[in-house]
C-alpha positions as CSV (number, residue, x, y, z in Angstrom):
1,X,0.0,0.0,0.0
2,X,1.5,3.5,-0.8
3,X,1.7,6.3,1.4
4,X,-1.2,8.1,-0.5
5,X,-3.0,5.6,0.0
6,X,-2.1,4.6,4.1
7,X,-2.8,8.3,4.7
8,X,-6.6,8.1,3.2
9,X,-7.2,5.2,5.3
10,X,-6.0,7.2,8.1
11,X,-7.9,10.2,7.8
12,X,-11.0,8.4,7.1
13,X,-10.4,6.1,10.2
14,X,-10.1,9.9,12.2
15,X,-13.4,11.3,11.0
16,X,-15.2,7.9,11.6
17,X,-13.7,7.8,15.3
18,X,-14.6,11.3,15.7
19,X,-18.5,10.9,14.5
20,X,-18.8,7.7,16.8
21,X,-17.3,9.6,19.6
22,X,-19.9,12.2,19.2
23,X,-22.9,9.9,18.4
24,X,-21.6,8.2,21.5
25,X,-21.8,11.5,23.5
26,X,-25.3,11.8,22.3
27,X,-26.2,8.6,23.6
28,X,-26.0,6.8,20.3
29,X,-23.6,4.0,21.3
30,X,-25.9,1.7,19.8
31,X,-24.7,3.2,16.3
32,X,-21.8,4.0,17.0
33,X,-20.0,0.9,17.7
34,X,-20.9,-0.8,14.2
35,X,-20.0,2.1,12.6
36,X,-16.7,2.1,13.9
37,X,-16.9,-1.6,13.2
38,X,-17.8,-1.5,9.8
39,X,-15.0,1.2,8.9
40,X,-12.4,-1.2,10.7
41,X,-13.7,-3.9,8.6
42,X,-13.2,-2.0,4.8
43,X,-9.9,-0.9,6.1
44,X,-8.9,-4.1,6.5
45,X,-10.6,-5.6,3.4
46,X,-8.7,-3.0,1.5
47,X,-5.3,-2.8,2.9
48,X,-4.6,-6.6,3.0
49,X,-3.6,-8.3,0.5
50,X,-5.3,-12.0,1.6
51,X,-9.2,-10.0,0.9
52,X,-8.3,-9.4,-2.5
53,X,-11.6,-10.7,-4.0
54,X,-13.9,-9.5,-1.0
55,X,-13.5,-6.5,-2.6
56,X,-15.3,-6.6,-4.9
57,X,-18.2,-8.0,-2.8
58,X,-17.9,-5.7,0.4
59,X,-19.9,-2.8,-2.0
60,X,-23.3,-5.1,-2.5
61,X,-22.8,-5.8,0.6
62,X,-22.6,-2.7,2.4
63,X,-25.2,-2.0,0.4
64,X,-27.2,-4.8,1.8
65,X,-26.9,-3.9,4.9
66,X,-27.7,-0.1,4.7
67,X,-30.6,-1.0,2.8
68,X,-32.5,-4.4,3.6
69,X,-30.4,-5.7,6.8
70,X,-30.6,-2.0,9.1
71,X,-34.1,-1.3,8.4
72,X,-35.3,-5.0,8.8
73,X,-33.5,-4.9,12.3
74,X,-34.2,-1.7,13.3
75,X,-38.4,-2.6,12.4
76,X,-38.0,-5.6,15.0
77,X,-36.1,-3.5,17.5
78,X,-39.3,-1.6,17.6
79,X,-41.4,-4.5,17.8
80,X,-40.0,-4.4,21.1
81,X,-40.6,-1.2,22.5
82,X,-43.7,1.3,23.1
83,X,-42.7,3.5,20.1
84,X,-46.3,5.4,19.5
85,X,-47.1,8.8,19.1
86,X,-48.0,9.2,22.5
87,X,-44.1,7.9,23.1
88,X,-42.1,9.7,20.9
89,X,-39.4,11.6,23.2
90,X,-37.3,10.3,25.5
91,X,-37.6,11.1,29.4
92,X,-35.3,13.8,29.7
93,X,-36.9,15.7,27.1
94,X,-40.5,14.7,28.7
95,X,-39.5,16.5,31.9
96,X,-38.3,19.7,29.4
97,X,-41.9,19.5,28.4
98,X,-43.0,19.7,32.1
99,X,-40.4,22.3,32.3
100,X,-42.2,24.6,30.2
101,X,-45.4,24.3,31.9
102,X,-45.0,28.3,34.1
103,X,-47.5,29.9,36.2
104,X,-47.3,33.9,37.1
105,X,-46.6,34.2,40.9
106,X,-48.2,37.8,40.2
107,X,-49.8,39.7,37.7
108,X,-47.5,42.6,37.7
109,X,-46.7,43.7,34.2
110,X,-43.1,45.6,33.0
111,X,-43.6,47.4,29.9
112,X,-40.3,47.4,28.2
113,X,-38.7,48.6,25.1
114,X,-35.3,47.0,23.1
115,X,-32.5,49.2,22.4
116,X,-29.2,48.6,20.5
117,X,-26.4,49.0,22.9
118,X,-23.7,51.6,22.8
119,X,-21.5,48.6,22.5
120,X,-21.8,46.4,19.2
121,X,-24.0,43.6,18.5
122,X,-25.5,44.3,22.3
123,X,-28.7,45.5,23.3
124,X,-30.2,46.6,26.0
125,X,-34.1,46.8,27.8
126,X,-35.9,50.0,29.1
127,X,-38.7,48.8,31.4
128,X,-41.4,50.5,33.2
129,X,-41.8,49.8,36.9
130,X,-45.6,49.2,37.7
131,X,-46.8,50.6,40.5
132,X,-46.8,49.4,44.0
133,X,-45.3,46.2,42.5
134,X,-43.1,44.5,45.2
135,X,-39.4,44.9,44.9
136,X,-40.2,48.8,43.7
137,X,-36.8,50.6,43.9
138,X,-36.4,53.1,46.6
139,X,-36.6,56.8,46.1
140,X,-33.9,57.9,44.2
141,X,-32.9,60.7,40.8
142,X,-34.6,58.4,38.1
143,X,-37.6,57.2,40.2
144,X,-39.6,59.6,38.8
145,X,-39.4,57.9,35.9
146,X,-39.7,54.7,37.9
147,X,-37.6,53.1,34.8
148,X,-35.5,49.6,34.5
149,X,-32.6,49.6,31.8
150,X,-30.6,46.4,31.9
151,X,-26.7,46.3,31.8
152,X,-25.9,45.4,27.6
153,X,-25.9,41.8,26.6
154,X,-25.5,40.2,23.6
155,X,-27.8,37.8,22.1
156,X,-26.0,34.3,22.6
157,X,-25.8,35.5,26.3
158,X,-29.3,36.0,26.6
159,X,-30.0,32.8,24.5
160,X,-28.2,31.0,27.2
161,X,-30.6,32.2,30.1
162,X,-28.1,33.7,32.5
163,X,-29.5,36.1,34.8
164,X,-29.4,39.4,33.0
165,X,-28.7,42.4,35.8
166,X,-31.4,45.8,35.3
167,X,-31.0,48.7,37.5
168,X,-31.8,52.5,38.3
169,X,-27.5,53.6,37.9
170,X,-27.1,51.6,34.4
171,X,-26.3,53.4,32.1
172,X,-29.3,53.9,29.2
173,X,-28.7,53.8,25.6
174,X,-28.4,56.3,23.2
175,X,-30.2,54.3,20.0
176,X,-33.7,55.0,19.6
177,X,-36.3,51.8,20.6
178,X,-36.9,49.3,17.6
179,X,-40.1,48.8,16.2
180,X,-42.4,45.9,16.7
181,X,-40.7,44.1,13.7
182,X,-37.2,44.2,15.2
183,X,-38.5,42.7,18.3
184,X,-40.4,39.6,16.9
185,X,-37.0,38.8,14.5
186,X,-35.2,38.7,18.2
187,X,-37.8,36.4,20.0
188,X,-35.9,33.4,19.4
189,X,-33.1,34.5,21.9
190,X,-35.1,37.1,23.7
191,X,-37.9,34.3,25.1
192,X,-34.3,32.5,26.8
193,X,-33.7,36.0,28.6
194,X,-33.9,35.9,31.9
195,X,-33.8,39.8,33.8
196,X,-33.5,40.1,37.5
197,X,-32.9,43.7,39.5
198,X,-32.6,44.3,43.3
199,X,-35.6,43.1,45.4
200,X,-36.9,40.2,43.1
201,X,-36.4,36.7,44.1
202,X,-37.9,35.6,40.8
203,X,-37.1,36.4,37.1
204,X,-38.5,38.4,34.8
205,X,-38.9,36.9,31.4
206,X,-40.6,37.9,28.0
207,X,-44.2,37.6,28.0
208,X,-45.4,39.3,25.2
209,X,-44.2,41.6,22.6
210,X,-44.4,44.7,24.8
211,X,-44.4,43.3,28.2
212,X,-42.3,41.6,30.8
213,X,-43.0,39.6,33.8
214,X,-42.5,37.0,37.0
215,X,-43.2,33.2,35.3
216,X,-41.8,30.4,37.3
217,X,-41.9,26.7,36.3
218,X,-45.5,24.8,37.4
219,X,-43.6,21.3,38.0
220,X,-40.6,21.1,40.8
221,X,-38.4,18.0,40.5
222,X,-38.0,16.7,43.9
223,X,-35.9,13.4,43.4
224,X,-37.4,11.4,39.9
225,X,-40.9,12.9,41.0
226,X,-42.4,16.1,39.7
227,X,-44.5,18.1,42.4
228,X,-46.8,20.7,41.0
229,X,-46.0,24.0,42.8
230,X,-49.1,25.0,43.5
231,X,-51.6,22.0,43.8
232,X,-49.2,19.8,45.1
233,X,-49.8,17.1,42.8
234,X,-47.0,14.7,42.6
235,X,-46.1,12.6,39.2
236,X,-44.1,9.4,39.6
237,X,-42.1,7.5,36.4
238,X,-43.4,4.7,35.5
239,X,-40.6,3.0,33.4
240,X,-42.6,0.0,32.6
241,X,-44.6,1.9,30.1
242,X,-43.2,5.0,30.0
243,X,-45.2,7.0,31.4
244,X,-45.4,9.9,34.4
245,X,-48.6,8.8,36.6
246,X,-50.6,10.7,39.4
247,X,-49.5,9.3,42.4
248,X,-52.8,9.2,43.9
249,X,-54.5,8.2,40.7
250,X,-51.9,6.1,38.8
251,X,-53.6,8.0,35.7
252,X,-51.1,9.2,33.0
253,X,-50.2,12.6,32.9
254,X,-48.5,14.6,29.7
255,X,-46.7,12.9,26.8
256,X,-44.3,9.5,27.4
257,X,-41.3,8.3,26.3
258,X,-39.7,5.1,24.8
259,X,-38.8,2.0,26.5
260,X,-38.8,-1.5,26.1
261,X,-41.5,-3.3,26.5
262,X,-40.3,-7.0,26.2
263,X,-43.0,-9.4,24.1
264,X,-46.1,-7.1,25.3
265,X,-46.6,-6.0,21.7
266,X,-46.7,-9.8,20.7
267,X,-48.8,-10.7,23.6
268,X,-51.3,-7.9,23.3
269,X,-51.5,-9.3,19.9
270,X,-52.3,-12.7,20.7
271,X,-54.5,-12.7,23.9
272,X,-56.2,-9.3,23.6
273,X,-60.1,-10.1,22.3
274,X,-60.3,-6.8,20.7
275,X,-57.1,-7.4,19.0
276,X,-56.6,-11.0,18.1
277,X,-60.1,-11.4,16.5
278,X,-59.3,-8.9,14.0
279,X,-55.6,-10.1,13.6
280,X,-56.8,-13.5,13.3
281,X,-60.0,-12.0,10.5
282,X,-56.8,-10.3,9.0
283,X,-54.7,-13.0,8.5
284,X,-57.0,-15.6,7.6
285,X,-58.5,-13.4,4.5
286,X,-54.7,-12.6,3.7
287,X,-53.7,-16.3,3.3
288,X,-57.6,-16.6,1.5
289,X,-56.7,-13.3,-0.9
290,X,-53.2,-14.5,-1.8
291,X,-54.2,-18.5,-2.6
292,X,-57.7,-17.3,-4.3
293,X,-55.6,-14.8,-6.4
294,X,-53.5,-17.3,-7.2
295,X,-55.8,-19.9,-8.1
296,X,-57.8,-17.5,-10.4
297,X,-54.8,-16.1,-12.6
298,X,-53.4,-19.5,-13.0
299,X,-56.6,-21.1,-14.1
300,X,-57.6,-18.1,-16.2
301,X,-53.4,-17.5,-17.7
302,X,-53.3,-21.5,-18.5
303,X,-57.0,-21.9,-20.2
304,X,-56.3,-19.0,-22.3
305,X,-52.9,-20.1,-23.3
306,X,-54.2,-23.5,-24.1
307,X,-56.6,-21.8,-26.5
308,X,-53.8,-19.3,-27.7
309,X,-51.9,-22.7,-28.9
310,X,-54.9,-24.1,-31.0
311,X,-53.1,-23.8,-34.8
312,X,-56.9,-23.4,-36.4
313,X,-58.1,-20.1,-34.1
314,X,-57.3,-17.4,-36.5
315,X,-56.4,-14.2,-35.5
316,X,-54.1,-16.0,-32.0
317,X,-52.1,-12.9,-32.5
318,X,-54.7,-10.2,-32.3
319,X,-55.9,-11.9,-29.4
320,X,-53.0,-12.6,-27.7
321,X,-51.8,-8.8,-27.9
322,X,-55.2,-7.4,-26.2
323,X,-55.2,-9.9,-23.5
324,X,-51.8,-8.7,-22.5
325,X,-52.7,-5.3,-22.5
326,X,-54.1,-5.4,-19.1
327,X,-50.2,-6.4,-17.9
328,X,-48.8,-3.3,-20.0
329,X,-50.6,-0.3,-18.0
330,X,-49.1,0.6,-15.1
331,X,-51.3,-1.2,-12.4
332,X,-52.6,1.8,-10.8
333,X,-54.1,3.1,-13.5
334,X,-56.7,0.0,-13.9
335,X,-57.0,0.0,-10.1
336,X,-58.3,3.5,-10.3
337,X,-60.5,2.7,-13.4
338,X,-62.2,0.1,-11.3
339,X,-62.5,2.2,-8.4
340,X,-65.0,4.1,-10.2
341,X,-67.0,1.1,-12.6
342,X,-67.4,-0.1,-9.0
343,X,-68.9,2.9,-7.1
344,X,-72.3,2.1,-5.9
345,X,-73.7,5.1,-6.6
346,X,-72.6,6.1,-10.2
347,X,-70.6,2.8,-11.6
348,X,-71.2,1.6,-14.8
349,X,-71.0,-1.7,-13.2
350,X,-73.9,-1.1,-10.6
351,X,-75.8,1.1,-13.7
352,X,-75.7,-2.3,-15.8
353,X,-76.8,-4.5,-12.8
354,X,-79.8,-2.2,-11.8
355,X,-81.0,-2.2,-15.7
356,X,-80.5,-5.8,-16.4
357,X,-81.6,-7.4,-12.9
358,X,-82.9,-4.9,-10.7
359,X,-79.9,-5.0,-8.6
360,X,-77.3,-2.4,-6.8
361,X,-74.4,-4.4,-5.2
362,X,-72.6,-2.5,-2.2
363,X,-69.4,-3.2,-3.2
364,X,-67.7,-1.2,-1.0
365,X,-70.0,-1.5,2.6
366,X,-70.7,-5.0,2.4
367,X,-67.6,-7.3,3.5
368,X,-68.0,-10.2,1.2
369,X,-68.8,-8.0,-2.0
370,X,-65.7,-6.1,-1.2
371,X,-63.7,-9.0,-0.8
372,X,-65.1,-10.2,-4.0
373,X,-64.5,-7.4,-5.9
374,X,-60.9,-6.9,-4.8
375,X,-60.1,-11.2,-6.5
376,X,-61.9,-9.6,-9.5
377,X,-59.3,-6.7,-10.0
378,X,-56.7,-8.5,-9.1
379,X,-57.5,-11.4,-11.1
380,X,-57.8,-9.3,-13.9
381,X,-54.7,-7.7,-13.2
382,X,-52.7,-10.9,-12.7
383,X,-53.9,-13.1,-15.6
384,X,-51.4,-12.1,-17.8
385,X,-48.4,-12.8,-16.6
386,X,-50.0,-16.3,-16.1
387,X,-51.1,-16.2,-19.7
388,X,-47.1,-15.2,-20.5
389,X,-45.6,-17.9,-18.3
390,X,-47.7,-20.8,-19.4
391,X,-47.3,-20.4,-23.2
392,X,-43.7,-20.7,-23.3
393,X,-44.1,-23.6,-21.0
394,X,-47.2,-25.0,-23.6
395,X,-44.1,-24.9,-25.7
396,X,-41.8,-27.4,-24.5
397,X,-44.3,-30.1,-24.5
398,X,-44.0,-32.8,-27.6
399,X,-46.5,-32.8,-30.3
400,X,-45.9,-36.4,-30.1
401,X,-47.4,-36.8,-26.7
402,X,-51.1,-35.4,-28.3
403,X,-50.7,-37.3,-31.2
404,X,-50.2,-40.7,-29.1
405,X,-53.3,-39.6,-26.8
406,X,-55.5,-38.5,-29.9
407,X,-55.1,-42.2,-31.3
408,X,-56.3,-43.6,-28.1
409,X,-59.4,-41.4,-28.3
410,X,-58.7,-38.7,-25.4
411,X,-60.6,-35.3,-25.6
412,X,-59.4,-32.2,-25.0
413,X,-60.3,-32.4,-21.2
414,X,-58.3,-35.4,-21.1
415,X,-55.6,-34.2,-22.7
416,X,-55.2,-30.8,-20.2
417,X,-55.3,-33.2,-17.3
418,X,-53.3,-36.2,-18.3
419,X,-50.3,-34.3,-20.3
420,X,-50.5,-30.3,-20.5
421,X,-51.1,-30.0,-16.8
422,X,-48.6,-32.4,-15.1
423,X,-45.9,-30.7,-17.3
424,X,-46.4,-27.4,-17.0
425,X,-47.1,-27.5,-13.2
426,X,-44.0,-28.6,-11.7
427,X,-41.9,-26.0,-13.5
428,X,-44.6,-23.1,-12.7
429,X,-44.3,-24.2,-9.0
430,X,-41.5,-21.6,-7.9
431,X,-43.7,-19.2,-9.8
432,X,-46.6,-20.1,-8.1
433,X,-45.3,-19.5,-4.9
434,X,-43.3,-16.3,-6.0
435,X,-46.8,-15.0,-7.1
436,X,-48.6,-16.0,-3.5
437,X,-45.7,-14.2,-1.8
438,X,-46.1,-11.2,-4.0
439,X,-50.6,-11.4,-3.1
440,X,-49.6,-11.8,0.2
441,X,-47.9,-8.3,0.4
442,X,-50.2,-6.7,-2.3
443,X,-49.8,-3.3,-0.7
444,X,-50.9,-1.4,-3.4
445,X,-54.4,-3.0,-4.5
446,X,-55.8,-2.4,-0.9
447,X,-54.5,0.7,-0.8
448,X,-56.0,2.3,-3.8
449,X,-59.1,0.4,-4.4
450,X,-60.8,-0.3,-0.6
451,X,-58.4,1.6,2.0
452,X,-58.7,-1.2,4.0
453,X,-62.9,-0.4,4.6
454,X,-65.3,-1.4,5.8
455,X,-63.8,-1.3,9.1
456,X,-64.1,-4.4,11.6
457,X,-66.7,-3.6,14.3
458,X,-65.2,-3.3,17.6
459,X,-61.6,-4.0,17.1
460,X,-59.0,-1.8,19.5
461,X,-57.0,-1.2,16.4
462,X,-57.7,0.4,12.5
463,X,-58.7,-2.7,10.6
464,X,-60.5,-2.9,7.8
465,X,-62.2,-6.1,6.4
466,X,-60.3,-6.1,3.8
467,X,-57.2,-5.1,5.2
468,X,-54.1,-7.0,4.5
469,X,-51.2,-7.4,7.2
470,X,-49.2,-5.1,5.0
471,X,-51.8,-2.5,4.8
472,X,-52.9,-3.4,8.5
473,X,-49.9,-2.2,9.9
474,X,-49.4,0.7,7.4
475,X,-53.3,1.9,8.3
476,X,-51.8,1.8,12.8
477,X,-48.4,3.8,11.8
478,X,-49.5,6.3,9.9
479,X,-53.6,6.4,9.8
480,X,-54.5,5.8,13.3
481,X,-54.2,8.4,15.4
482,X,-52.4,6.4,18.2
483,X,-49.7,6.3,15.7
484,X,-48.8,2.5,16.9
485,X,-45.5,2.5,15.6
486,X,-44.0,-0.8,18.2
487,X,-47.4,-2.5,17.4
488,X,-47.2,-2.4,14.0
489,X,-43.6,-3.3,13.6
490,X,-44.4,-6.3,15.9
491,X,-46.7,-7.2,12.6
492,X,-44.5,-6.5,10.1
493,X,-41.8,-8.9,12.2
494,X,-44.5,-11.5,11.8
495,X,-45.1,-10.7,8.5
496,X,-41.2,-11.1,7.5
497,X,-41.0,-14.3,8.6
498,X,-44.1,-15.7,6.7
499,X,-42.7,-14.1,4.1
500,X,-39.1,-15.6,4.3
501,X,-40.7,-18.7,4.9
502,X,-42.3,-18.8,1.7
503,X,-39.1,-17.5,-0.3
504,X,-37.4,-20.2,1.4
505,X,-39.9,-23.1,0.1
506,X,-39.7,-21.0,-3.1
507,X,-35.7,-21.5,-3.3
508,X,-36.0,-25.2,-2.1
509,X,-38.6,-26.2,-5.0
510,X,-36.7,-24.1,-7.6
511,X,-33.5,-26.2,-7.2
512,X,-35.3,-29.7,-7.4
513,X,-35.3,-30.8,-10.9
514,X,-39.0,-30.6,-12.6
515,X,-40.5,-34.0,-12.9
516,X,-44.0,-35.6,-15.0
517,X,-45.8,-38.5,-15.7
518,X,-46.3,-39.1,-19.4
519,X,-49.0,-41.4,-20.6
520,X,-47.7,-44.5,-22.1
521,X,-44.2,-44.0,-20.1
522,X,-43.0,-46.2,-17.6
């Protein structure tokens, strides 16, 4: 290695160590560590000379791991923790937002005015005693004028909340007062100020545009509890579920934070009532939607390949081209175009029904109809690819084989079940199951056609009837207004592994070799 390149590794080693220490000091030694890990770990790939093809293969799989393996882990982390929008911060930053909770000891009121200082980039506050406020200066040359002008301060100085001194012997400035403009362009730094003068015991802070006065915090920390200053209510962590509670009530009080919460997502899953029965109605119309879908492309793909392959239809390629069509839009599109041929009110689908049979199907409020009419679109969204896969497949069968049957006297029925069918299958099997995956997680169908609706009476969570996991546990992050971000991960955790489970059978099938029974064969 040359010295160019020893002294890139170096450098880059630095600034790694130097973002992990910081993310450490932040608390983010979670992070950190396999950072510094991982930058150990391409030093070493690089510089020695034994990881010479790793090389080349450390890039996908970096890549891999930024992009499939972090957020995969860092979904099941969650599964494991309260992670809502009720539990977004963590605790220190829920006692800042009991922090900010201030009540006004009195009601006096210091009308004030900001001035540039004689100094530069200082400024200083002119404020108006009121009268027989306590703390009132004594008697003195500028009490007739019963006026406050603070010593000059800059604006990271008042940012920081120091006490800022004001006094009767400061001297004033000699810039006029800025407007009303000037003062709302400081407010960022001026609502940290924090003025005291001779007498007060509390601070005066900004509590309007044109006014100061006393504001102290509601909540006192005596030990991990919060005590209210003037009730006297006292708030006790509850670290089990994140939460401050009443000590005399045990109710919640203000926002929570994170924590982990063991298996209670997976539990509250599986024994809840309200939960489970609409997990379970989920789940079971999933595995239903995905095999049905499944069922009805192949069927539908295979029948009209089979006809497709019949030498005396003329026109096979006329027909062939519009019945691919379907798989050449954008699937969206169609999904949308349904949306509206199935509307109950104004469909062309419901207008043909009620002309022809006197009928008006709710496709959209009745459970059933809208299950039905999701296999419909999808059906006739998925046939082609079917239709694709089975005629190259119709292609590698023998002539031979229907000659040989044809002598014996089989029909075309016989024919698709004793030698088109067993040959076709086996190969198509992977497909199959790559297709059932893909129905399992059909995110955007639900999405765009039902939402999810009609919802399932009585279930503790957003679920629709025909909701799939996928859009199940998009409809609790980021539709519900709990914002059940550990929940829902603890379903999408679930849903991975049935997932994997079928790639793996998927993977398994694909690499044993495609067998069939031909008639007249041994």
């Amino acid at each position: 290695m040359n010295h160019l390149a020893r002294t890139f590794w170096i450098l880059l080693l630095a600034g790694v160590a130097a973002l992990a220490w910081r993310m450490t000091a932040e608390g983010a030694l979670v992070l950190a560590i396999p950072l510094m890990a991982a930058a150990l770990f391409a030093a070493w790939v690089y510089t020695s000379r034994r990881t010479l093809a790793l090389r080349y293969l450390l890039p996908g799989l970096a890549a891999f791991a930024v992009f499939v393996l972090m957020p995969l882990l860092y979904t099941v982390y969650i599964a494991f923790t309260n992670y809502s929008s009720e539990h977004l911060l963590t605790q220190s930053r829920v006692r800042a937002w009991f922090a900010q909770d201030l009540y006004a000891p009195t009601d006096d009121r210091f009308a004030f005015r900001l001035h540039p200082g004689n100094e530069p980039d200082t400024y200083q506050i002119v404020a108006r005693m009121p009268d027989n406020s306590p703390g009132t200066p004594a008697p003195g040359p500028e009490i007739g004028r019963r006026l406050l002008i603070s010593r000059p301060f800059t604006p990271d100085e008042a940012a920081s909340g120091r006490p800022i001194l004001m006094g009767l012997n400061i001297v004033p400035p000699d810039a006029p007062a800025l407007d009303i403009g000037d003062i709302v362009e400081a407010r960022p730094w001026l609502n940290q100020a924090r003025f005291t003068y001779p007498g007060s015991a509390v601070p005066l802070r900004l509590i309007s545009l044109r006014a100061l006065g006393f504001r102290q915090p509601s909540w006192q920390p005596r030990g991990d509890d919060l005590v209210h200053a003037l009730t006297g209510q006292t708030l006790s962590p509850d670290h089990a579920t994140g939460n401050y509670r009443d000590h005399a009530t045990g109710e919640a009080v203000g926002p929570g934070w994170r924590v982990r919460v063991g298996l209670a997502n997976f539990r509250q899953l599986f024994l809840d009532p309200a939960i489970r029965r609409p997990f379970l109605l989920i789940f079971s119309w999933n595995v239903a939607f995905a095999f049905l879908s499944v069922l009805f492309t192949f069927a539908i793909g295979v029948t009209l390949a089979s006809l497709l392959q019949w030498k005396a239809l003329r026109g096979r390629a006329i027909y062939r081209t519009l019945l691919i069509l379907p798989y050449a839009i954008p699937a969206f599109i169609p999904i949308l175009v349904f949306r509206g041929l199935f509307n109950e009110g104004y469909g062309e689908i419901n207008l043909l029904l009620t002309t022809l049979f006197g009928i008006a199907p709710k496709w959209f409020t009745d459970p059933w109809l809208a299950r039905a009419m999701i296999l419909i679109v999808n059906t006739w969204l998925g046939y082609p690819y079917m239709m694709i896969i089975a005629s190259g497949m119709l292609q590698t069968i023998p002539g031979e084989h229907y000659e040989a049957s044809a002598m014996d006297g089989a029909g075309p029925w016989t024919n698709f079940r004793t030698i088109t069918l067993p040959q076709i299958l086996p190969p198509l099997l992977p497909l199959l199951i790559a297709s059932f995956a893909f129905n399992f997680n059909n995110f955007n169908l639900i999405y765009l056609l039902t939402g999810g609706k009609p919802d399932i009476l009585g279930s503790a969570t957003v679920a629709g009837t025909t909701d799939l996991l996928v859009s199940y546990t998009f409809r609790m992050a980021f539709k519900d207004s709990a914002a059940r971000f550990g929940f829902a991960s603890a379903v999408a955790s679930l849903l991975f592994l049935v997932v994997a489970l079928l790639a793996w059978q998927q993977l398994r099938l694909s690499r044993r070799p495609a067998t069939a029974t031909i008639p007249g064969g041994p």
